[in-house]
MIDOSE-1310 file (N, C-alpha, C; in nm, 2 decimals, decimal comma, always signed):
residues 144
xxxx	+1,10/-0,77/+0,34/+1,16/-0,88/+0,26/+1,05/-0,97/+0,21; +0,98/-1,00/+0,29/+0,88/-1,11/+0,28/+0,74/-1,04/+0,15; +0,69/-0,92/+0,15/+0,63/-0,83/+0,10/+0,72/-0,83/-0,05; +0,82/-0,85/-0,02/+0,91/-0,81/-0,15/+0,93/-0,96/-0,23
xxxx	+0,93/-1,12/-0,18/+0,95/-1,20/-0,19/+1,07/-1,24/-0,26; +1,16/-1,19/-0,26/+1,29/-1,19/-0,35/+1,31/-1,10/-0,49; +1,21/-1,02/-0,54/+1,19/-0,92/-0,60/+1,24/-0,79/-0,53; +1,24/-0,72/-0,66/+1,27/-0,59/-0,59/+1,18/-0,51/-0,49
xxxx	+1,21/-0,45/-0,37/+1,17/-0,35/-0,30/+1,10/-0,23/-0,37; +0,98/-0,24/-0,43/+0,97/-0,11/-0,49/+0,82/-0,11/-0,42; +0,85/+0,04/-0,41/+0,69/+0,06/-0,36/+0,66/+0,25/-0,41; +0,55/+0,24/-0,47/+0,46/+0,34/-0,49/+0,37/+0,44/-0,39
xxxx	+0,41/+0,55/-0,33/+0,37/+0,67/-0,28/+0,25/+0,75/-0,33; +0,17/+0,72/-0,30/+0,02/+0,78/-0,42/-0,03/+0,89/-0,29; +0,03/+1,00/-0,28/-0,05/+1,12/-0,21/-0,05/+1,26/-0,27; -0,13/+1,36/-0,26/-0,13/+1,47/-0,32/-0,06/+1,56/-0,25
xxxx	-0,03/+1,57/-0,10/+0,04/+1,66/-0,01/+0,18/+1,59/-0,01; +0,24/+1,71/-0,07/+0,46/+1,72/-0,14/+0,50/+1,63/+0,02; +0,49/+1,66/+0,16/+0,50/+1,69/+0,26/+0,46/+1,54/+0,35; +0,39/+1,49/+0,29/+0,38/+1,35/+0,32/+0,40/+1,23/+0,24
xxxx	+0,44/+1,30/+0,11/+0,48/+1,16/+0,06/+0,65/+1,20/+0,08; +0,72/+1,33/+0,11/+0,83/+1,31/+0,13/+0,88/+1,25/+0,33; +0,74/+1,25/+0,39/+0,83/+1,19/+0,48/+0,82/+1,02/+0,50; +0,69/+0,98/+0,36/+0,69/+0,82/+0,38/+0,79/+0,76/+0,25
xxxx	+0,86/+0,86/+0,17/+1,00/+0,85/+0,12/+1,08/+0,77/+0,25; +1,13/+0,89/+0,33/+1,24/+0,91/+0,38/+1,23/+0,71/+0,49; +1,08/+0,76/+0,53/+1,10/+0,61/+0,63/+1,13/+0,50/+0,53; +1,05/+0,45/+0,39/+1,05/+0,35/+0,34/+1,23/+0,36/+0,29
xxxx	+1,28/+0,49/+0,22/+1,41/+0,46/+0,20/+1,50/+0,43/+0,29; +1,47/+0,46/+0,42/+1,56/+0,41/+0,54/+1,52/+0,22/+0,52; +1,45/+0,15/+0,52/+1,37/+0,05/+0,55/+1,46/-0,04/+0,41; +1,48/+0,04/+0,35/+1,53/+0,01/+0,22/+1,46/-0,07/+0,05
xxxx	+1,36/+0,07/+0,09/+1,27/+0,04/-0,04/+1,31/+0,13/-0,12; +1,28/+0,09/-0,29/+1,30/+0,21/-0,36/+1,17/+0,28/-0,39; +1,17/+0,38/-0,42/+1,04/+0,48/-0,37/+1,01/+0,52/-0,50; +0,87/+0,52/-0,56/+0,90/+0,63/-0,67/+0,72/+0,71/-0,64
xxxx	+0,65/+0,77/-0,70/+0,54/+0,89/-0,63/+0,48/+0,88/-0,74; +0,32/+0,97/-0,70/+0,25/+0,98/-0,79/+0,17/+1,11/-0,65; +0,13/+1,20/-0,75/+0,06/+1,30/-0,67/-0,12/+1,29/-0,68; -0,13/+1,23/-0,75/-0,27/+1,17/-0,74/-0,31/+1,07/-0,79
xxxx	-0,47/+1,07/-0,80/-0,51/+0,90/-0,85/-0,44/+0,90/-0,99; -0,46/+0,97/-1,11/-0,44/+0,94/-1,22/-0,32/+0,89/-1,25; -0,22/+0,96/-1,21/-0,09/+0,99/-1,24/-0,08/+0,81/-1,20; -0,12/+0,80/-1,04/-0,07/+0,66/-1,01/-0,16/+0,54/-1,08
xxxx	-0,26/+0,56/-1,21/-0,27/+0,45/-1,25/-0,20/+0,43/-1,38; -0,12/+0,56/-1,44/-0,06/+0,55/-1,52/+0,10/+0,49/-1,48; +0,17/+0,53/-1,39/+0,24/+0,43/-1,34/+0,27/+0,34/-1,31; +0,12/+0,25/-1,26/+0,10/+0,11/-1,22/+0,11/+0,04/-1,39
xxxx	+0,06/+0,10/-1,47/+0,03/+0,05/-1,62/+0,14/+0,04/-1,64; +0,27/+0,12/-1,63/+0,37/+0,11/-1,66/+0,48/+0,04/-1,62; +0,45/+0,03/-1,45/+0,54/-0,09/-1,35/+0,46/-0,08/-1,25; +0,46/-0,24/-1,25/+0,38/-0,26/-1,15/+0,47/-0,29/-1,01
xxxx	+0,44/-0,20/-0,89/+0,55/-0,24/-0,74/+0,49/-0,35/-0,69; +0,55/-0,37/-0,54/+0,56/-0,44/-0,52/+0,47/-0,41/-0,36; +0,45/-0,28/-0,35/+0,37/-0,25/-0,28/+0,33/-0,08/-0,28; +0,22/-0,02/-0,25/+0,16/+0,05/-0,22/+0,12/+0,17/-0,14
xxxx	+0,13/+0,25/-0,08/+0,09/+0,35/+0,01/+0,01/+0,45/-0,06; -0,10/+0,44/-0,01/-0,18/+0,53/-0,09/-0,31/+0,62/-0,02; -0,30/+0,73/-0,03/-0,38/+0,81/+0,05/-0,54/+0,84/-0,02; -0,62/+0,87/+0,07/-0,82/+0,84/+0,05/-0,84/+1,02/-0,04
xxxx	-0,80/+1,06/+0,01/-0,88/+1,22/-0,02/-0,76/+1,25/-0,10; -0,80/+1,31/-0,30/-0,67/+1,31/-0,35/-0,80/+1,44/-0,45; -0,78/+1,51/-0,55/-0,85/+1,58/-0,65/-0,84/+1,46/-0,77; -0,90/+1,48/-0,89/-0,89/+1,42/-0,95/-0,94/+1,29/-0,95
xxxx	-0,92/+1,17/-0,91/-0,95/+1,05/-0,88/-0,89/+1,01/-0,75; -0,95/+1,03/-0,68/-0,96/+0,96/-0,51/-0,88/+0,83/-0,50; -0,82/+0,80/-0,41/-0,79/+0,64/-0,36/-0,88/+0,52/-0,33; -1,02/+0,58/-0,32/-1,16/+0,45/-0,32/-1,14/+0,43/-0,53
xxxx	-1,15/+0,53/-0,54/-1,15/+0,48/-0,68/-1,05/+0,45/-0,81; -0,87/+0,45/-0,71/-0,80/+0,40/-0,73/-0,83/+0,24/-0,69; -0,85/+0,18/-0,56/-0,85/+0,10/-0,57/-0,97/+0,02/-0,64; -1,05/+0,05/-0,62/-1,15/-0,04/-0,72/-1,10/-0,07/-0,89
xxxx	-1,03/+0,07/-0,90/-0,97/-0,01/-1,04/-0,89/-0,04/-1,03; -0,81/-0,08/-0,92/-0,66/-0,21/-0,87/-0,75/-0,40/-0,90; -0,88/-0,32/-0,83/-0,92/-0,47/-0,79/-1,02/-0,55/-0,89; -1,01/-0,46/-1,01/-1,09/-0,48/-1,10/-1,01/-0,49/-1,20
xxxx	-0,85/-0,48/-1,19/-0,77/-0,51/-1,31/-0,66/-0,66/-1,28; -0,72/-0,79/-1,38/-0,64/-0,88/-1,39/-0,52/-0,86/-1,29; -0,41/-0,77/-1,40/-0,29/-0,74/-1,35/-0,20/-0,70/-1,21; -0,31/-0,62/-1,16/-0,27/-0,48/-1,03/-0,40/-0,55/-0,91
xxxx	-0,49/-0,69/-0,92/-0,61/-0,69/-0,82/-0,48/-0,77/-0,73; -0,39/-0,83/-0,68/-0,31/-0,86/-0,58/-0,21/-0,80/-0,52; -0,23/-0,64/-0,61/-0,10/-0,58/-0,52/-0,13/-0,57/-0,39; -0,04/-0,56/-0,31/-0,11/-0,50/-0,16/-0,04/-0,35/-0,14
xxxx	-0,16/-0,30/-0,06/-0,18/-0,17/-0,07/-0,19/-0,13/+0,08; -0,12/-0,05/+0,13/-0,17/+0,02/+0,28/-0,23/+0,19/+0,24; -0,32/+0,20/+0,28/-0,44/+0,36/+0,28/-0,36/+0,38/+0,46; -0,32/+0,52/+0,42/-0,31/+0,64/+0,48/-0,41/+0,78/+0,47
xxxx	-0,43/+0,78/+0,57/-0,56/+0,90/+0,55/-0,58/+0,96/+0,65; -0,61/+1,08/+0,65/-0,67/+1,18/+0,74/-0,77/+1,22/+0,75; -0,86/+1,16/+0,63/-1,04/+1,10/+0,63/-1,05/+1,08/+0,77; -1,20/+1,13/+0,80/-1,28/+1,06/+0,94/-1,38/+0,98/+0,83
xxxx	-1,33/+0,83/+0,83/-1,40/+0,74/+0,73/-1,56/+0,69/+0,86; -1,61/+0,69/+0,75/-1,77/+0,61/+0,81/-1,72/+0,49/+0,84; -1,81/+0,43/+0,93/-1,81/+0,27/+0,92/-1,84/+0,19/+0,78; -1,89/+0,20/+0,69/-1,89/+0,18/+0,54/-1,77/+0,21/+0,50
xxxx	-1,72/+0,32/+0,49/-1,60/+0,33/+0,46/-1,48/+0,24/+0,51; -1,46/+0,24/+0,60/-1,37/+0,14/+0,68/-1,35/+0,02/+0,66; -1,48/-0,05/+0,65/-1,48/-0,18/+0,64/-1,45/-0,20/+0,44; -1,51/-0,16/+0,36/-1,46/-0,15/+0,23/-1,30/-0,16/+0,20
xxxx	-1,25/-0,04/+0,30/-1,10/-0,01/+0,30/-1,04/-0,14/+0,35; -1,11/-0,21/+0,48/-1,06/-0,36/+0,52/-1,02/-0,43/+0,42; -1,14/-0,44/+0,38/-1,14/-0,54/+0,23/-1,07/-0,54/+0,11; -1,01/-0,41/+0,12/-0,97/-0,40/-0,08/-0,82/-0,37/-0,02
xxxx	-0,77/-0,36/+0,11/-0,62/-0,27/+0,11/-0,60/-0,38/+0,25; -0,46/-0,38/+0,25/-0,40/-0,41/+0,34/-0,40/-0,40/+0,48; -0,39/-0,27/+0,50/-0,43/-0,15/+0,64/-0,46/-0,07/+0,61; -0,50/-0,01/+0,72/-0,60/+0,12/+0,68/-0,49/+0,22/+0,82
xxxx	-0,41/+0,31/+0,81/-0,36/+0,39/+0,88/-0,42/+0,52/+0,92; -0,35/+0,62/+1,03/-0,43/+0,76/+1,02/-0,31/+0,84/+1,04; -0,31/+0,90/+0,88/-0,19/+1,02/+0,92/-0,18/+1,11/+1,05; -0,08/+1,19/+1,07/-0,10/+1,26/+1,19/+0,02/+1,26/+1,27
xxxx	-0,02/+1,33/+1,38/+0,11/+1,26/+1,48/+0,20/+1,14/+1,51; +0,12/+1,07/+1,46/+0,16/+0,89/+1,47/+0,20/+0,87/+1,37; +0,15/+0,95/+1,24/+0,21/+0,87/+1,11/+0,32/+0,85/+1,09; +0,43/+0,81/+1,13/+0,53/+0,78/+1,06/+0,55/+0,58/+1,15
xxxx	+0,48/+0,60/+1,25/+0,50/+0,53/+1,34/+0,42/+0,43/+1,34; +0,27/+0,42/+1,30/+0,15/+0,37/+1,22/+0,16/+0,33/+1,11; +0,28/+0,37/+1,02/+0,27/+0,33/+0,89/+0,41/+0,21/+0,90; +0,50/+0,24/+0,98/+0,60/+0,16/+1,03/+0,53/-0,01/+1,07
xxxx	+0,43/+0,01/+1,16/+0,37/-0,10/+1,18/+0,25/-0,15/+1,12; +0,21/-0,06/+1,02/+0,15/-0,14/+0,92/+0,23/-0,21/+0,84; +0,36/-0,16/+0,80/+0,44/-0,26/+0,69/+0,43/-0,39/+0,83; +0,46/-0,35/+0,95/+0,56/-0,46/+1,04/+0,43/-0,57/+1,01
xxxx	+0,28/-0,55/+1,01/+0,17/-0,60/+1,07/+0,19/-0,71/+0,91; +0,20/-0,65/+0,86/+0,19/-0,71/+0,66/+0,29/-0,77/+0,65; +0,39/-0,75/+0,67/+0,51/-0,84/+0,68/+0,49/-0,95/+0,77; +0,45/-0,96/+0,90/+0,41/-1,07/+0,95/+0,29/-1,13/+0,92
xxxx	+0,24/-1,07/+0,82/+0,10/-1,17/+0,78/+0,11/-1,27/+0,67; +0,24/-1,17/+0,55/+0,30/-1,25/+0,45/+0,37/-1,39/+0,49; +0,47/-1,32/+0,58/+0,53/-1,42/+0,68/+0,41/-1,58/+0,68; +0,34/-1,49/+0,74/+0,25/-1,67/+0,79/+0,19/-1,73/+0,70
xxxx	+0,17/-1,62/+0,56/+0,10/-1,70/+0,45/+0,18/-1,77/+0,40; +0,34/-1,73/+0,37/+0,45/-1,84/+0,29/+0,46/-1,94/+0,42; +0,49/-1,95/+0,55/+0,54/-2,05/+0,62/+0,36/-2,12/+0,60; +0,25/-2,13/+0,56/+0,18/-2,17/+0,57/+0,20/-2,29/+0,45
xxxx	+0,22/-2,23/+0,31/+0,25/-2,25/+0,23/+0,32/-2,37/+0,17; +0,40/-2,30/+0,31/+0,57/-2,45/+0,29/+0,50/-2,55/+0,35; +0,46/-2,50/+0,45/+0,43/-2,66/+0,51/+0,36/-2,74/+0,40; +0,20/-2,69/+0,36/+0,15/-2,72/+0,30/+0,23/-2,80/+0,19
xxxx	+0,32/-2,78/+0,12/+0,36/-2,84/+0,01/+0,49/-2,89/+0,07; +0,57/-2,94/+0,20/+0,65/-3,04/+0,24/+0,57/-3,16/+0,31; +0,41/-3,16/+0,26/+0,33/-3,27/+0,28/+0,27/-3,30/+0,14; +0,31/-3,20/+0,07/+0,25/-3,31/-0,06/+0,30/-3,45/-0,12
């Protein structure tokens, strides 16, 4: 809700395996987002151009254009550099890698056994971060 801020729940699925973007469908549509997919980088910058969500899930290792260089052109376009974005991956990322991913995305998850349950608490982790940026917010401006 907070992630969504009174806007619609929509969030974008950017992975190349059928198989994991249908089981981070199934959790976010339980969660009650609406879902729509992109099977790799390209596809999902043509859908961002098109509508922009409200949030993100997007996987590192894709053919085509990769998710490092999805996001660089998130964060390098006016429009799409505030979406927030959670990286799921099955990458064994470098310490370079990681910390970049800190910086440009939201969380950084590891598919896998945990994935459905890691990605649960990355929204929970973002939702409570949103959380403290708007209660930060309000205060801030019931002292102006």
């Amino acid at each position: 809700e907070t992630i969504a801020n009174g806007k619609e729940k929509d969030v974008l699925i950017v992975d190349d395996d059928a198989a994991t973007r249908n089981l981070f469908r199934r959790i976010l549509i339980r969660e009650g987002w609406h879902v729509r997919e992109a099977s790799d980088g390209s596809r999902a910058l043509s859908q961002l151009k098109a509508h922009k969500p409200t949030l993100m899930v997007l996987d590192i290792m894709m053919p085509k254009l990769d998710g490092f260089d999805v996001l660089r052109s998130l964060r390098n376009s006016e429009e799409l550099a505030d979406l927030p974005v959670i990286v799921a991956t099955s990458k064994d990322l470098t310490r370079a890698e990681l910390d970049w991913l800190k910086q440009n995305a939201g969380e950084v998850v590891r598919k896998g056994e945990n994935g459905r349950s890691d990605l649960i608490a990355a929204l929970s982790r973002h939702l409570d971060n949103q959380r403290e940026l708007k209660r930060k917010r309000d205060v801030t401006d019931t002292h102006r």
